[in-house]
C-alpha positions in Angstrom: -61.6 -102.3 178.8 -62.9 -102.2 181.9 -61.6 -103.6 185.4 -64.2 -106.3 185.4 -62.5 -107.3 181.6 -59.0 -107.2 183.0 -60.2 -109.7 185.6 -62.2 -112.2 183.6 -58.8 -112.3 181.3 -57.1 -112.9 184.5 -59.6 -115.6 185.7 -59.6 -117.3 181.9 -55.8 -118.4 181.4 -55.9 -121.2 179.1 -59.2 -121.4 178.9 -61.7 -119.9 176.1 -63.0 -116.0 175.8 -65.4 -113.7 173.5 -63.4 -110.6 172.7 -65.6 -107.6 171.1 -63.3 -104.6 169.5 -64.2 -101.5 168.4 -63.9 -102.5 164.8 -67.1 -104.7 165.3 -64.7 -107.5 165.6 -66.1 -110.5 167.5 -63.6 -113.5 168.6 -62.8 -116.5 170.3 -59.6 -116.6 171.7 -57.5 -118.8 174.2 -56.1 -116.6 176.4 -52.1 -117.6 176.9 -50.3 -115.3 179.5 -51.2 -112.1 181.1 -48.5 -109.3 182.4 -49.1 -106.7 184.7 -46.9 -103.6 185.5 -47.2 -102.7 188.3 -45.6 -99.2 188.2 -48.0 -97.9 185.4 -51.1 -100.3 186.1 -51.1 -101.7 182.2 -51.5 -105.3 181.1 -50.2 -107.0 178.2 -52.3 -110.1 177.1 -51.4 -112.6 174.6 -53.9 -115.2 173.0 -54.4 -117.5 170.3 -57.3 -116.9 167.8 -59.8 -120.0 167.5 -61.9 -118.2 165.4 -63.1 -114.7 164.1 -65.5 -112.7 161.8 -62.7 -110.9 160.8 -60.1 -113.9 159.6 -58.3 -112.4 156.9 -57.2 -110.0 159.3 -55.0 -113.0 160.9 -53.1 -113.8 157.5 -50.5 -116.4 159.1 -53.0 -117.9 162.2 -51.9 -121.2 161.5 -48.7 -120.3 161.8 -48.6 -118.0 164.7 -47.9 -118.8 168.4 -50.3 -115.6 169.6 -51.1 -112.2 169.5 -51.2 -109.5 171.9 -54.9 -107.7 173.3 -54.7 -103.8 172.5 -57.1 -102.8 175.5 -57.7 -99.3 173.9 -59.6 -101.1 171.3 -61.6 -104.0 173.1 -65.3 -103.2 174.2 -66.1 -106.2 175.8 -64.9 -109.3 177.0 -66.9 -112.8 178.4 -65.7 -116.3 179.2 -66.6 -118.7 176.2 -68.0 -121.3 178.7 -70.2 -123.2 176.3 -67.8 -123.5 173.1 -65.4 -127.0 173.3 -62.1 -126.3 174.7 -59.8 -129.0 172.2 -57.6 -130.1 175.0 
């Protein structure tokens, strides 16, 4: 993930994002919280799936409060500006 990804998660808190993995996943996600450590520069991210081309991958999504981003396997990330936010 680049530092231009880290930052557009940063910038999208509660709000909608495309996520592309390695695995030719492609999601929407609502991005919940973001951590940063300072002392070894990582983030952790947690979101919740809206939707996916990889669903069964997300067995209990309707029951699950979020997951965490593995940066290592995200290529791409981009704000979801035109999909309806459900608030």
């Amino acid at each position: 993930m680049t530092p231009s990804d880290v930052q557009c998660i940063k910038n999208n808190i509660d709000k909608l994002v495309e996520i592309r993995t390695v695995s030719g996943e492609c999601l929407v996600a609502r991005i919940l919280f973001v951590t940063h450590d300072e002392d070894c520069d990582e983030h952790e991210v947690l979101y919740q799936v809206v939707s996916s081309n990889q669903l069964d991958q997300y067995h209990h999504l309707e029951t699950s409060g979020g997951y965490v981003l593995d940066f290592e396997e995200t290529v791409s990330v981009k704000p979801a500006d035109a999909l309806p936010t459900n608030h």
